[in-house]
C-alpha positions in Angstrom: -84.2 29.2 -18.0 -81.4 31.3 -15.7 -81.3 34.9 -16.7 -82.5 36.6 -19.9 -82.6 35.1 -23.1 -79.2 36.7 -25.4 -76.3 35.5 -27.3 -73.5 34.1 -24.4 -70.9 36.6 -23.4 -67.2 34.7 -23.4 -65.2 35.8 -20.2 -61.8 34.7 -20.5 -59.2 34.1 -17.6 -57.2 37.6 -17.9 -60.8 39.4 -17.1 -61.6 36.7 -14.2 -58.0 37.7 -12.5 -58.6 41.3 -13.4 -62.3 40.8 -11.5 -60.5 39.0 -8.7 -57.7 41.7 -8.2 -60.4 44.3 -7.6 -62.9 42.3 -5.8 -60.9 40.4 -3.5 -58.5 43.8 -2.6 -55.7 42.4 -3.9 -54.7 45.3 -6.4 -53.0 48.1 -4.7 -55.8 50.8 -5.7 -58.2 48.7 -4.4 -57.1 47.8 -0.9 -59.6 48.3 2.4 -59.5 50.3 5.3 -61.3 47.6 7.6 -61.4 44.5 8.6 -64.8 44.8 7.8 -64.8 46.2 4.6 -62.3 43.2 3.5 -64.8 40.6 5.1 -67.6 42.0 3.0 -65.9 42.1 0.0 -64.8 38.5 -0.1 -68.3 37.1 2.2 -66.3 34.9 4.6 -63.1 34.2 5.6 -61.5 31.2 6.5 -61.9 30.4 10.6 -60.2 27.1 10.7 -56.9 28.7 11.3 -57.4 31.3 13.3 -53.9 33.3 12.0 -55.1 32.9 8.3 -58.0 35.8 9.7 -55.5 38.3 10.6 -52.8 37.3 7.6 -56.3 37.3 5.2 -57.3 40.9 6.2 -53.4 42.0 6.2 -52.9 41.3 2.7 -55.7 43.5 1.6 -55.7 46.8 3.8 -53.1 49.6 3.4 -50.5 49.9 5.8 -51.6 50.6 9.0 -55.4 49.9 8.3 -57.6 47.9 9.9 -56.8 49.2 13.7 -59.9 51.2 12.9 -60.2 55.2 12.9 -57.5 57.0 13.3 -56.9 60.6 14.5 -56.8 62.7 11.3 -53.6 64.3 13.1 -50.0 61.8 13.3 -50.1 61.5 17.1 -46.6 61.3 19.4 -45.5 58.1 19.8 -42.8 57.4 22.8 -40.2 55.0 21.7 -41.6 52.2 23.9 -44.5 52.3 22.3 -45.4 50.6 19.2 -46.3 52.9 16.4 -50.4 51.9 14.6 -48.8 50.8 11.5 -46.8 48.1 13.7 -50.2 45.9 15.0 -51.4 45.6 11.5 -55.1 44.9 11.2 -54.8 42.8 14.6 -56.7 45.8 16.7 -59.3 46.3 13.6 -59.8 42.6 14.1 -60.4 41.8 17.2 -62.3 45.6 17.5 -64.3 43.7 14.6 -64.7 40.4 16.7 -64.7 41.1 19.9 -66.2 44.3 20.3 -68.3 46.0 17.6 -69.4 41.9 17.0 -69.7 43.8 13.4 -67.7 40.1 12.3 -68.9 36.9 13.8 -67.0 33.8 13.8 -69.1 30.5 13.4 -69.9 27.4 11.7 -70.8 28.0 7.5 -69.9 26.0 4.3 -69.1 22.7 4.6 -68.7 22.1 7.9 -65.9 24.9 8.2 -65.7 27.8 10.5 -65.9 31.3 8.9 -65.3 34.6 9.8 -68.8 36.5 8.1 -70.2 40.0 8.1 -72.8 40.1 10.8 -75.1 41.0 8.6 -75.0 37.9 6.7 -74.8 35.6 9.4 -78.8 35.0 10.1 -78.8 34.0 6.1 -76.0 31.6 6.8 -77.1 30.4 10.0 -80.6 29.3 8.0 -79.1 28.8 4.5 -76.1 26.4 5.9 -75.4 25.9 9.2 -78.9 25.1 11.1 -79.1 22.0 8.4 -75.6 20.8 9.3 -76.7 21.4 13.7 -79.3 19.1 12.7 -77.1 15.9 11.9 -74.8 17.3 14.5 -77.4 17.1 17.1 -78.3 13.6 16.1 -74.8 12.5 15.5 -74.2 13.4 19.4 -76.9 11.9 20.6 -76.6 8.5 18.6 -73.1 8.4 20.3 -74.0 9.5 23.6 -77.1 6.4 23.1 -74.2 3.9 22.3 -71.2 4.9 25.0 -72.8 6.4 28.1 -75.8 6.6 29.8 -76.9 10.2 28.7 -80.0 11.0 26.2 -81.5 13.8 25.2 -82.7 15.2 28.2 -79.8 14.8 30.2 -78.4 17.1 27.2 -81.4 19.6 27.0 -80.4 20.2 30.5 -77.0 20.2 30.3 -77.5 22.5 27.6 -79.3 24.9 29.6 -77.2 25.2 32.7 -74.5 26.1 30.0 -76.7 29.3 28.7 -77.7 30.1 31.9 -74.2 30.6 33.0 -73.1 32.6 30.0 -76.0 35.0 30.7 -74.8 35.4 34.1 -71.2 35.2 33.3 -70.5 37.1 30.1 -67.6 35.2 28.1 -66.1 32.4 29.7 -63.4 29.8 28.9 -64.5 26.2 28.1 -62.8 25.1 31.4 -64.0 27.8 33.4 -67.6 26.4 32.0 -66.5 22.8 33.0 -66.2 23.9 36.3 -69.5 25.6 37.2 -71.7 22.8 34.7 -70.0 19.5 36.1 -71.8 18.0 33.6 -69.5 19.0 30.9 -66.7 17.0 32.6 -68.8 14.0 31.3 -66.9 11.2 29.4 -68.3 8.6 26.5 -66.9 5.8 24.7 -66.9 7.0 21.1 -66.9 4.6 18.9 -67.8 1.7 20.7 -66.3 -1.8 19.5 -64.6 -0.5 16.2 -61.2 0.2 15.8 -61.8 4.1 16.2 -62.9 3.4 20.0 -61.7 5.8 22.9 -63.4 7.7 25.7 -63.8 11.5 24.8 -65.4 14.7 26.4 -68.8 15.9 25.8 -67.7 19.1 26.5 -66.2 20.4 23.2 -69.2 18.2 21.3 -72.0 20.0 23.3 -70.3 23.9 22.7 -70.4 23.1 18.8 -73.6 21.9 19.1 -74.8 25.1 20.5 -72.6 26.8 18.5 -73.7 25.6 15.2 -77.6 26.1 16.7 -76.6 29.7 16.5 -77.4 30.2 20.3 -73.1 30.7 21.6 -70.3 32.2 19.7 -66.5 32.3 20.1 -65.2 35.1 21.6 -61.8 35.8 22.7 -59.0 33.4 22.4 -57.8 32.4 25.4 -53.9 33.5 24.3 -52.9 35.3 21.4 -54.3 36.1 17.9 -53.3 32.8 16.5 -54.8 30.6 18.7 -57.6 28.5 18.3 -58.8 28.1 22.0 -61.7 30.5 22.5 -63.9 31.8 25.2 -67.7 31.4 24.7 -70.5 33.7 24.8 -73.9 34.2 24.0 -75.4 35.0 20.5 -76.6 37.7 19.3 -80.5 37.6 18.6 -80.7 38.6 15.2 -83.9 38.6 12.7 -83.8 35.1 10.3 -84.8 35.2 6.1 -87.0 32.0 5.4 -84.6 29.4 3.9 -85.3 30.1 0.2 -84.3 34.0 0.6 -81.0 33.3 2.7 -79.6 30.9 -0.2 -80.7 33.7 -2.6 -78.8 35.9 -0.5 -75.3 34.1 0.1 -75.2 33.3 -3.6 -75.9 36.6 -4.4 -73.6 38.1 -2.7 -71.2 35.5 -3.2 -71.5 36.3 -7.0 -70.9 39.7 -6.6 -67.4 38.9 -5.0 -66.7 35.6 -7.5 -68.0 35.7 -10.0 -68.4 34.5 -13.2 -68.4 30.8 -11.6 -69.6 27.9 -12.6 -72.6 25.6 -11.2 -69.9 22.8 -9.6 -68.0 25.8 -8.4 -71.2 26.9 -6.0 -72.4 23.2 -4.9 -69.0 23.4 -4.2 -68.8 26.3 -2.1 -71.9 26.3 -0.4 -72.2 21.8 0.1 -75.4 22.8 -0.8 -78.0 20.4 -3.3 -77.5 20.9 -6.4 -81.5 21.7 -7.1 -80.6 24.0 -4.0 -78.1 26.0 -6.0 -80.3 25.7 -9.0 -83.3 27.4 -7.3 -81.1 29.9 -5.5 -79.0 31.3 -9.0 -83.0 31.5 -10.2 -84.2 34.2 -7.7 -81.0 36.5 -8.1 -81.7 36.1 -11.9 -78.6 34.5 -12.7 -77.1 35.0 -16.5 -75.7 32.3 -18.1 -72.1 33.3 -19.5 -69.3 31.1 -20.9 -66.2 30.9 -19.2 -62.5 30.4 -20.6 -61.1 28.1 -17.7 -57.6 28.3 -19.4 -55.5 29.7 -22.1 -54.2 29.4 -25.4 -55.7 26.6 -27.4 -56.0 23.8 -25.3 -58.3 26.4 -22.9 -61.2 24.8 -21.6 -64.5 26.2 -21.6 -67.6 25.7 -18.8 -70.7 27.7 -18.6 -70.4 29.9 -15.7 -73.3 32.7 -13.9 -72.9 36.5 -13.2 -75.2 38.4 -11.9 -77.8 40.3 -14.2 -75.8 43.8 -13.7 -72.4 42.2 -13.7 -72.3 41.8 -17.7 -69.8 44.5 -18.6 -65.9 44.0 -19.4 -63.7 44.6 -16.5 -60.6 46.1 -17.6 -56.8 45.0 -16.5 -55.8 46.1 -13.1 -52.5 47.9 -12.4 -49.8 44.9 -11.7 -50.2 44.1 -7.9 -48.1 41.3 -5.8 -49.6 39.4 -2.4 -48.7 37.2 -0.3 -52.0 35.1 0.9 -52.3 33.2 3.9 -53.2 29.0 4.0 -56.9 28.6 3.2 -56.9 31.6 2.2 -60.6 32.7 0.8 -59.3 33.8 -2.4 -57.7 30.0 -4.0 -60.6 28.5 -2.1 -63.0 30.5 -3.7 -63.5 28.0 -6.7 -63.6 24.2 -7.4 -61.7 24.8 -11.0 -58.5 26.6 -10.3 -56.5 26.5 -14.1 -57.6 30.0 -14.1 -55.2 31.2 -11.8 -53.3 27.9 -10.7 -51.2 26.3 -13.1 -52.1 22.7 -12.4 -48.1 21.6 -11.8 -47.8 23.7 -9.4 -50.3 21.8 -7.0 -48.3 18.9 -5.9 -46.0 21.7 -3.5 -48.4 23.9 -2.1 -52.2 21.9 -1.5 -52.1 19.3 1.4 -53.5 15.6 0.7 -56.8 16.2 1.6 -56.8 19.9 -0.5 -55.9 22.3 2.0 -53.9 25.1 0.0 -50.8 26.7 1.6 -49.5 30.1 1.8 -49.0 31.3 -1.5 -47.3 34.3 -3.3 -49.8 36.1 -6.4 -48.8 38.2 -9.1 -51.5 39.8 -11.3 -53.9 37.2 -10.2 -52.4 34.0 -10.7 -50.3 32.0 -8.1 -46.9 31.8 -8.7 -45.3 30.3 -5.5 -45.2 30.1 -1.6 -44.3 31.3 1.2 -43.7 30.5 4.7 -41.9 31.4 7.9 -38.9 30.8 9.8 -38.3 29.7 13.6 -36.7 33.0 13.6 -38.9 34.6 12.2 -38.1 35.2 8.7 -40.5 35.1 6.0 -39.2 33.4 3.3 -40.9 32.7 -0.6 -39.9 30.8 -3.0 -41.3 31.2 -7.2 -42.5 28.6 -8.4 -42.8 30.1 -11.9 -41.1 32.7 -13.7 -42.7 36.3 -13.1 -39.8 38.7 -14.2 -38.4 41.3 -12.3 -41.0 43.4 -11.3 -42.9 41.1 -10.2 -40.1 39.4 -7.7 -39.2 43.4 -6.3 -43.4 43.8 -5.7 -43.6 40.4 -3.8 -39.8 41.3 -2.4 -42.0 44.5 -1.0 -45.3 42.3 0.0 -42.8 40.1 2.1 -41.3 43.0 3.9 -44.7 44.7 4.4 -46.1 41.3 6.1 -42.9 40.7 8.4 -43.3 44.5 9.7 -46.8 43.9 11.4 -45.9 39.9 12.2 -43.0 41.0 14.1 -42.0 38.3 16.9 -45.5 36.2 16.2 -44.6 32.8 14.7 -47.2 31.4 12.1 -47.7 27.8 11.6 -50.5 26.8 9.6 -52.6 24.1 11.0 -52.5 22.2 7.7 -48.7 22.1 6.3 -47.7 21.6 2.9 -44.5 20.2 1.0 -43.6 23.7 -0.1 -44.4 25.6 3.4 -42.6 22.5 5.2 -39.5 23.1 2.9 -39.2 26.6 3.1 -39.9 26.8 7.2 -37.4 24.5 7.9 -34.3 26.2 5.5 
C-alpha cells in the first residue's frame, strides 16, 4: 500500500489554490527572481509556443526580475536606452537558455516540448523522452522504407555528418545545416497511396530525431523571442539515473510543485503506464489523501497523493491577480480542473483539441481571458464576477505585462473563441 497506514487527510479546493498560489509564484509574496527559480518551481514549462516561455516566467518574477543580477546600486540610464525593468525576464531567459544552458528546451511529456531545469533533464530524457525517440526512430524509418530509397544506414550516416558539423560549427540554423549535409535536402513521399500523401523533407524529421535522442538541442531562435525557428547545437553530456529512479524523480518533484493530485492526473501528465506511475508514487512514498475536486455539496471527491512531508495545512495566501500565458503550466498542470475552472467557462477559452488560452486568475481560480491587440493593447475580459479588487489587481497585472511586451505582438499558436474575440475588438 502507497504511504503509511493513518486515517485520510481531506484537502479541499481553497487549500489546493492556496498551495498553487505559493508553489506556482503566483501570490505576490511569493514571486521569483529567475527564470530559473520559476522553472524549478513549476518542473517544466510549456515549449510549444515559444512566447508562452517568456509570458510564463513574466507572470511570476517581480518587476524587473529575471534579467539576472543586478548591480546593488540604480545605474544611469541615457534616455535611448531602455531601462532593466523594460526587457522583462527576456534577458534572464535567454541568459537561462542560451548561455548558462542552466534551462534546456527539449522534447518531455507527451510528445510536447518543454522548457526544464537542467538538472532534471537526464531524468526526463530516460523517464520520457528516450521511450518516445524510440517509436520516433522507427516511425522515420518505416516511412523512409515506404517513400524513398533511404534505410537506416543512409540515416546513421546522415546522422553523423550532422554531429560532426555541429561540433565543428557550434550552433547553426537548420538551413545553414541543409547546406553543408546535402543529405538533409532529401525528400520522401509520406504517406504513400492514402489520402494524407505528399513529399516532405527529412530534414526537420531527422533534427527531432536527434533531438528527442538527447544528442542536439535548440538554441537560439533564428528571429525574435517568440519564434519558433531555432538554431541547433550539440547536447550537453550529462550523467543518466537508471529508468526506475528518473520516474521517481519527475514525480517527485512534480508533487512537490502539484500536489495533492490524483492518479489520472499523473498518467496524465507524464503519458506514462499506469503501473509506471504506480511504481514511481511507491519509491517517493506517496500518501494517500482525499481530495475535494469541487465545492459546496455537489463537490466531488477523488483520492489524490502528497508527498510523505507535505501533510500539513497550507494556509490562505494574500489575494493575488495574474494574467497566464496559453498553455500555460499552471491550468495544464492537472487532468480535473473544477478546482480552479468553473466547467462553463471552458467552451471560450480551451481550443477543440484542449489547448487552454490566455487566461486572467484571481486567488487561484480562473476567471477569464485575455489577449492582445494588432496595436498592441492587452485587452481581458471576466468571465465571472470577482468584485472590485479583484478587477483593479488584474487592471494592475495587465499594465505590468504590456510594460515589458512593449511593441512585441503575441499570437498564440493555438487560438481560442475568447482570445479570437478579444484580439480582434
Amino acid at each position: 500500500m502507497l504511504g503509511r497506514m493513518s486515517e485520510k487527510r481531506t484537502i479541499g479546493a481553497a487549500e489546493r489554490r492556496a498551495r498553487l498560489g505559493v508553489r506556482h509564484r503566483l501570490a505576490g509574496s511569493a514571486r521569483a527572481d529567475s527564470a530559473e527559480e520559476v522553472a524549478g518551481a513549476l518542473v517544466a514549462l510549456h515549449g510549444t509556443d515559444p512566447a508562452s516561455v517568456f509570458l510564463a516566467v513574466g507572470a511570476r518574477t517581480r518587476s524587473g526580475a529575471g534579467a539576472g543580477p543586478q548591480p546593488p546600486a540604480e545605474p544611469q540610464h541615457s534616455p535611448t536606452e531602455p531601462h532593466p525593468e523594460a526587457a522583462g525576464p527576456v534577458p534572464g531567459v535567454e541568459r537561462a537558455l542560451y548561455e548558462d544552458r542552466s534551462l534546456v528546451r527539449m522534447h518531455g511529456m507527451r510528445h510536447t516540448v518543454f522548457v526544464f531545469p537542467a538538472d532534471l533533464a537526464p531524468a526526463v530524457q530516460v523517464s520520457t523522452t528516450r521511450p518516445a525517440a524510440v517509436r520516433e526512430r522507427a516511425s522515420l524509418l518505416k516511412h523512409l522504407a515506404a517513400g524513398s530509397p533511404f534505410d537506416a544506414d543512409w540515416l546513421a550516416a546522415t546522422e553523423a555528418r550532422v554531429l560532426a558539423e555541429l561540433g565543428v560549427r557550434g550552433e547553426v540554423t537548420g538551413a545553414e545545416l541543409g547546406d553543408a549535409v546535402p543529405e538533409l535536402r532529401s525528400t520522401y513521399v509520406y504517406g504513400k497511396g492514402t489520402r494524407q500523401e505528399g513529399v516532405q523533407s527529412v530534414a526537420s524529421r531527422v533534427l527531432r530525431v536527434l533531438g528527442m535522442d538527447g544528442r542536439i538541442v535548440r538554441g537560439r531562435p533564428q528571429g525574435a523571442w517568440t519564434s519558433s525557428r531555432f538554431r541547433w547545437t550539440l547536447a550537453e553530456a550529462r550523467a543518466e539515473p537508471g529508468p526506475a529512479e528518473a520516474r521517481a524523480e519527475l514525480i517527485g518533484r512534480w508533487l512537490r510543485a502539484c500536489g495533492p493530485a490524483t492518479e489520472a492526473d499523473l498518467k496524465w501528465w507524464t503519458g506514462w503506464k499506469v503501473t509506471d506511475v504506480r511504481a514511481a508514487l511507491a519509491a517517493v512514498g506517496a500518501v494517500p489523501v482525499t481530495l475535494e475536486e469541487g465545492e459546496g455539496a455537489g463537490a466531488g471527491r477523488a483520492a489524490g497523493f502528497v508527498l510523505p512531508d507535505d501533510l500539513e495545512p497550507v494556509p490562505e495566501t494574500e489575494p493575488w491577480a495574474a494574467l497566464l500565458p496559453a498553455l500555460d503550466p499552471t491550468p495544464m498542470g492537472w487532468q480535473a480542473r473544477d478546482w480552479f475552472l468553473d466547467p462553463e467557462l471552458r467552451p471560450a477559452l480551451y481550443d477543440r483539441s484542449g489547448n487552454i488560452g490566455p487566461t486572467v486568475w484571481w486567488n487561484g481560480r480562473i476567471v477569464g481571458g485575455w489577449a492582445q491587440r494588432r496595436d498592441g493593447t492587452i485587452v481581458h475580459r471576466l468571465l465571472a464576477d470577482a468584485g472590485g479588487e479583484a478587477e483593479r489587481a488584474i487592471g494592475a497585472e495587465a499594465e505590468r505585462l504590456a510594460g515589458w511586451v512593449g511593441d512585441v505582438r503575441v499570437t498564440p499558436r493555438f487560438r481560442t473563441p475568447l482570445e479570437r474575440e478579444l484580439s480582434a475588438e
